[in-house]
C-alpha positions as CSV (number, residue, x, y, z in Angstrom):
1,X,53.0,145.5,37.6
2,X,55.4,148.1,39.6
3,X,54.1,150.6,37.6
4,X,50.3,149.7,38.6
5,X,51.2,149.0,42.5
6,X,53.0,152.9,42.5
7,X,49.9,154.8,40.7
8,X,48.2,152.7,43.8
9,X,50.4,153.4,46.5
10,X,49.5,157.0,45.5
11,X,45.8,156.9,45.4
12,X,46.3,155.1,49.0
13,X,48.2,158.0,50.1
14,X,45.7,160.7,49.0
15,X,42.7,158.9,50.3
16,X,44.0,157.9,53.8
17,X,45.1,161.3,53.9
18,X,41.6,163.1,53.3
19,X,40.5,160.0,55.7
20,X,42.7,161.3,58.5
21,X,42.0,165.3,57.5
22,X,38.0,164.2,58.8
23,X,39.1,162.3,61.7
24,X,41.0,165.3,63.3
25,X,38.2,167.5,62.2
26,X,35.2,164.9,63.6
27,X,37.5,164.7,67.1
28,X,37.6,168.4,67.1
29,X,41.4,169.5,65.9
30,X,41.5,173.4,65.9
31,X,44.1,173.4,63.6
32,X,43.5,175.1,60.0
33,X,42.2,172.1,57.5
34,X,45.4,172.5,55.5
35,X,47.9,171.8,57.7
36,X,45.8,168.8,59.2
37,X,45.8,167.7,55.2
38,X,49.6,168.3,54.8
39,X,50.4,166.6,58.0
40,X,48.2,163.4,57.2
41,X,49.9,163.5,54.0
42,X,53.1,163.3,55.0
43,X,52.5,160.9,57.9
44,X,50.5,158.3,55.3
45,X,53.7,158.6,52.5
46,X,55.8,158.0,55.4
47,X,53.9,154.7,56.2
48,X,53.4,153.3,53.0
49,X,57.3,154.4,51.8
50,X,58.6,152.3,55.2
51,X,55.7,149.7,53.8
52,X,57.3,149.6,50.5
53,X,60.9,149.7,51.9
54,X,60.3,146.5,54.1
55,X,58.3,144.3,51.5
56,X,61.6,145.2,49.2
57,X,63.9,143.9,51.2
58,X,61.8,140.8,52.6
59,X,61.0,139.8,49.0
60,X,64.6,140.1,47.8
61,X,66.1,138.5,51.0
62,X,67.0,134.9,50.2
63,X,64.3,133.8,53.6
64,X,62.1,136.7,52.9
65,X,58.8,135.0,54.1
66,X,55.7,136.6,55.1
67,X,56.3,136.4,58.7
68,X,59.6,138.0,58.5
69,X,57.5,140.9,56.9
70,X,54.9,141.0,59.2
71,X,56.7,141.4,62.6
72,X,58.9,144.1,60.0
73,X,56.7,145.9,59.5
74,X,54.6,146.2,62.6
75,X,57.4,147.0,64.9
76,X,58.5,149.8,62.5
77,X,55.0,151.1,61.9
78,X,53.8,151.6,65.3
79,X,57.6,152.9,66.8
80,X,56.9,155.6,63.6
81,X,52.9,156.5,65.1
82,X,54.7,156.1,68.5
83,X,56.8,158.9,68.1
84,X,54.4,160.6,66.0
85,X,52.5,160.4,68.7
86,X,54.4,162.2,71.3
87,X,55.5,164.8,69.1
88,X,51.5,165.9,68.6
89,X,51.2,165.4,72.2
90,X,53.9,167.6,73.1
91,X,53.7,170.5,70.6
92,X,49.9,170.7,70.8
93,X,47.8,171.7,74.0
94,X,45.0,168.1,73.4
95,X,42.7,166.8,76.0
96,X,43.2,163.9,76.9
97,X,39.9,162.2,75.4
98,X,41.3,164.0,72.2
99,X,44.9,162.0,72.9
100,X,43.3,159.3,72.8
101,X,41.1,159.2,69.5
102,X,44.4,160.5,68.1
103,X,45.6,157.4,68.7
104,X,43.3,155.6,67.5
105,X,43.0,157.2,64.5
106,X,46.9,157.2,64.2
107,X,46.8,153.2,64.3
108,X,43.9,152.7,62.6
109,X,45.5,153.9,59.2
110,X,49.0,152.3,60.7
111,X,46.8,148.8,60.2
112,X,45.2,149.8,56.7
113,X,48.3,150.4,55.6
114,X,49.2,147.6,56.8
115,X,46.9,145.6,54.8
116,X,48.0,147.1,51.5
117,X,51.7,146.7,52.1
118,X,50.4,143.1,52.9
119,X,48.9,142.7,49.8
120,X,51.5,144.1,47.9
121,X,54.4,141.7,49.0
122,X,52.3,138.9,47.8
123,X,52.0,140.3,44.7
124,X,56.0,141.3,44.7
125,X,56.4,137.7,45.9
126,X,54.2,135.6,43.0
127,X,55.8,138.1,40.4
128,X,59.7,136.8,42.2
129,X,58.9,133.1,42.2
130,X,57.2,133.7,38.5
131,X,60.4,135.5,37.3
132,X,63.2,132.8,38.8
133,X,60.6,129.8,37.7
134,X,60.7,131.4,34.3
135,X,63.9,131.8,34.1
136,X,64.9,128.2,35.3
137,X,62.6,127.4,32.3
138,X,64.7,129.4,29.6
139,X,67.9,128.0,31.4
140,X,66.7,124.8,30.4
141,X,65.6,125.5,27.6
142,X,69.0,126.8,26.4
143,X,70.9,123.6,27.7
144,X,68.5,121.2,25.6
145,X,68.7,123.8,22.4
146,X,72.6,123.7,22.6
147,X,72.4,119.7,23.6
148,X,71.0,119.6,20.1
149,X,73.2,121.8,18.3
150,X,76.2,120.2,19.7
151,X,74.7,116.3,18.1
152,X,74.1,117.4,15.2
153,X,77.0,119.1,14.2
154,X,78.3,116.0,15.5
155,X,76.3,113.6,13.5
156,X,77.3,116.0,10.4
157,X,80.9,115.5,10.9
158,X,80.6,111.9,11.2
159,X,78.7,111.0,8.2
160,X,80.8,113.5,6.5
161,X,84.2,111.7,7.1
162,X,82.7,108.4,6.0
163,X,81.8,110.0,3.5
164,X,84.6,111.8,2.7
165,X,86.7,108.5,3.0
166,X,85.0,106.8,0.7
167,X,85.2,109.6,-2.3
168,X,88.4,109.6,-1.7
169,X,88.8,106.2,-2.8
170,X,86.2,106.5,-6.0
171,X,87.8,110.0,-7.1
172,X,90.1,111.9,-5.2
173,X,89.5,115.1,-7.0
174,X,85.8,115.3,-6.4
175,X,86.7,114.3,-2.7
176,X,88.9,117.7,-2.7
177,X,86.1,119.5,-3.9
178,X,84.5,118.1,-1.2
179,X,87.0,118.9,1.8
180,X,86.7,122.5,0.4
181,X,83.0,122.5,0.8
182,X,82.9,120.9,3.9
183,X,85.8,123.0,5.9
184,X,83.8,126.1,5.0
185,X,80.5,124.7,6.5
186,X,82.2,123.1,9.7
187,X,83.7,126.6,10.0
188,X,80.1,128.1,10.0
189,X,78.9,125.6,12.4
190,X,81.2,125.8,15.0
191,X,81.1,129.6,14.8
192,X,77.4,130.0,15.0
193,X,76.7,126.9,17.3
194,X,76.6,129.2,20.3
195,X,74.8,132.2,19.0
196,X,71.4,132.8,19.7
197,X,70.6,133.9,16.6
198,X,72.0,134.3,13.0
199,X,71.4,136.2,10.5
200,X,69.8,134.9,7.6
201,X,71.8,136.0,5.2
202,X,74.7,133.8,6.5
203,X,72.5,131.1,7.1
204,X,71.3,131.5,3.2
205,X,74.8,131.3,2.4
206,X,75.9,127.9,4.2
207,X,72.6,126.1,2.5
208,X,73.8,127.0,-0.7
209,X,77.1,125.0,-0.2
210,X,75.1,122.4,2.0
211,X,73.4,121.8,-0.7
212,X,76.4,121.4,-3.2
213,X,77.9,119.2,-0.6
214,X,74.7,117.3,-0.7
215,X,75.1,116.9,-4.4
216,X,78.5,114.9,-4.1
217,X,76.7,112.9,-0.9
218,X,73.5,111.9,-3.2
219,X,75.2,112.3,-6.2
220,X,71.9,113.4,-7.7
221,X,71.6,117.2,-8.7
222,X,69.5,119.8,-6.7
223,X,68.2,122.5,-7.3
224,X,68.1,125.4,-5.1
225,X,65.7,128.8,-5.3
226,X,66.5,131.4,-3.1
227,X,63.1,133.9,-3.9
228,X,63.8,136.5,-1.3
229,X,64.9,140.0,-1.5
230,X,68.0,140.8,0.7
231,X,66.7,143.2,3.2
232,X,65.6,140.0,4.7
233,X,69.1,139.1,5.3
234,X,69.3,141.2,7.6
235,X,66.7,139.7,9.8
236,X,67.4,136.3,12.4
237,X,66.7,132.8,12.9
238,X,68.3,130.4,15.5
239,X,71.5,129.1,14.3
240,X,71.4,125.5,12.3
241,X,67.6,125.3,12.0
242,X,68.0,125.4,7.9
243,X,70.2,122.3,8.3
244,X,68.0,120.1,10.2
245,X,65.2,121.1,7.9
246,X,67.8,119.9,4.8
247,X,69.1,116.8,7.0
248,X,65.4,115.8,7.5
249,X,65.1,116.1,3.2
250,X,68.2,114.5,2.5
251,X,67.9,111.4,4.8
252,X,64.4,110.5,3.5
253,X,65.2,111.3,-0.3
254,X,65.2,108.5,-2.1
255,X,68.0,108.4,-4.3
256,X,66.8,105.4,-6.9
257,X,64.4,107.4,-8.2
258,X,67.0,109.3,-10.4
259,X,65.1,112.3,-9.9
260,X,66.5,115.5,-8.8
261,X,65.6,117.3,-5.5
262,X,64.1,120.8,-5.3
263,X,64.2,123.0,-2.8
264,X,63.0,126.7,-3.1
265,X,63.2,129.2,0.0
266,X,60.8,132.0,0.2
267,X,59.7,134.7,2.5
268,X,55.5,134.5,3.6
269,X,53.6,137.5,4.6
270,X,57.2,139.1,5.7
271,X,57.4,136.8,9.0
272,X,58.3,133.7,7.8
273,X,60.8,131.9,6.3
274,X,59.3,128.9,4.2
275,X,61.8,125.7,2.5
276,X,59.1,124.2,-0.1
277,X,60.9,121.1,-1.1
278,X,60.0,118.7,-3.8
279,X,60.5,115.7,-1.8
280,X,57.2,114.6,0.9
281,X,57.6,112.5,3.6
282,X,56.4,108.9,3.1
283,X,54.3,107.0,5.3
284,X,57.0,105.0,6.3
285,X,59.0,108.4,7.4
286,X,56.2,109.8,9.5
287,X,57.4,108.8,13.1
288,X,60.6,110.3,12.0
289,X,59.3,113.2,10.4
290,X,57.0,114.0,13.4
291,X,60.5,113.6,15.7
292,X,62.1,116.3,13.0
293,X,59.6,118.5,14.0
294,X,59.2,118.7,17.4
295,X,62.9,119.2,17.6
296,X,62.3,122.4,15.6
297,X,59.7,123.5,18.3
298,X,62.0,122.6,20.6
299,X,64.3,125.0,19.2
300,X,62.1,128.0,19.1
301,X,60.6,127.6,22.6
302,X,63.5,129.0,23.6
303,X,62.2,132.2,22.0
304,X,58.7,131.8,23.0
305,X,58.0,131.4,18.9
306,X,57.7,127.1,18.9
307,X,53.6,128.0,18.0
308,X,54.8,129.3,14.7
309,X,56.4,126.2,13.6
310,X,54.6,124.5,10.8
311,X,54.6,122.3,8.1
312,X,52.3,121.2,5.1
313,X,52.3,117.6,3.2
314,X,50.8,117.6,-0.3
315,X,51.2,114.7,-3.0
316,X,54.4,116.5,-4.7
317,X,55.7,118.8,-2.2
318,X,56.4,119.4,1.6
319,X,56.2,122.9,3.3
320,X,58.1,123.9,6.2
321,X,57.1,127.3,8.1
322,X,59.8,128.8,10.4
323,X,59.3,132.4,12.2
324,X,61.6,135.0,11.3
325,X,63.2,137.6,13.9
326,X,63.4,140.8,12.5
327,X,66.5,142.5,13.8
């Protein structure tokens, strides 16, 4: 927009200024038509540049109103034709009918400029209130995404203890194995909890022991495909997204059924990250499941991507489609 407002103040510039060339030419100014040009030229920049300067400084001035702009810019613009004034009055020999249309002339582009510069700090204005309302909205954004990074790292570590407790009195060497596994994820989470985005590489690498850990929780085996080439690694997601997409699986798989979970990752149409697991919500889940995913939009309004969140339910398998940023 400040690009499209200066290309404007220019083509205001050049036409007030042929504008003005005619008037002193229609009121009879025996002056050659070049200088008249050069002088309205300068004398219309000069107006719009104090213009500009004032609406800067109203907009950015914590009680910049209108008003304050107004009176501004009115006192400034006619003190400048003011002394404008004299100095054409006393360097060149005018009548005094030709004083006068001067002056007239003078204010007359003094209030068209005025209507421009007008126009232009309600424009500067709306684009200020959009920019602080937008971002107030990405401030708030950020305290609900790290509201719900902070509980679920929270609820992690909690059903992990119990867990871990109650290994440890079934089989204390599996509940090592466990500890291991579960120092190295904590470890991840804390570090990345305050990121706003991690790689995927990384975040490839804590599913796979997630899912190991998960193993030992369910104690049911699963099976993990990761069918990506690694110069997606490289590219970003927001930080713990994977694990409330695996949390979601885990806490609705039913373990009686003795059979194993699968879970494949894959990259779709080099944008998205897709977890196809083998494991679809049931009806009884769907309240929950539609909770699960509106916390994942959540997450990615934060980066204006929440549209791209998506997920697909078929009889054997459930789909879940999160946008990558490449990086």
């Amino acid at each position: 927009m400040l690009k499209s407002l200066t290309s404007v103040r220019v083509l205001v510039v050049l036409i007030l200024s042929v504008l003005l060339t005619l008037g002193a030419i229609i009121i009879g100014v025996r002056i050659a038509v070049f200088y008249i040009w050069l002088f309205a030229f300068l004398f219309c920049l000069s107006i719009i540049e104090i213009g500009r300067i004032f609406v800067n400084q109203v907009v950015k001035s914590k009680y910049g109103t209108f008003f304050n702009f107004f009176i501004s810019y009115t006192v400034a613009g006619f003190v400048f034709g003011f002394i404008v004034y004299r100095f054409l009055e006393f360097s060149l020999n005018f009548s005094e009918t030709t004083i006068v249309e001067i002056q007239l002339v003078l204010g007359s582009v003094i209030f068209i400029t005025g209507v421009f510069q007008s126009v232009c700090f309600c424009l500067r204005q709306n684009a200020n209130i959009q920019q602080i309302l937008t971002q107030e909205k990405q401030n708030y954004l950020q305290q609900n995404f790290n509201a719900l990074k902070s509980q679920n790292v929270i609820e992690f570590l909690q059903e992990s203890l119990i867990n871990t407790i109650d290994l440890i009195k079934k089989d204390q060497t599996i509940a090592m194995v466990q500890i291991e596994k579960l120092t190295s994820i904590l470890r991840y989470l804390l570090q990345s909890r305050d990121e706003k985005f991690v790689r995927l590489g990384a975040e490839l690498k804590n599913v796979k022991e997630y899912c190991e850990l998960a193993e030992i929780h369910l104690n049911q085996k699963i099976e993990l495909w990761l069918n990506l080439s690694e110069d997606f690694h490289q590219t970003h997601i927001p930080p713990l997204v994977f694990q409330m997409v695996l949390d979601n699986q885990f806490k609705t798989y039913d373990c009686a059924s003795g059979i194993g979970l699968k879970i494949e990752v894959y990259i779709e149409n080099g944008k998205f990250v897709v977890v196809k697991t083998s494991n679809p919500p049931s009806l009884k889940n769907n309240v929950k499941n539609e909770r699960f995913i509106n916390n994942l939009k959540q997450r990615y309004q934060l980066y204006n991507k929440a549209s791209g969140v998506s997920e697909l339910s078929t009889a054997d398998e459930y789909f879940v489609k999160l946008p990558l940023v490449i990086g």
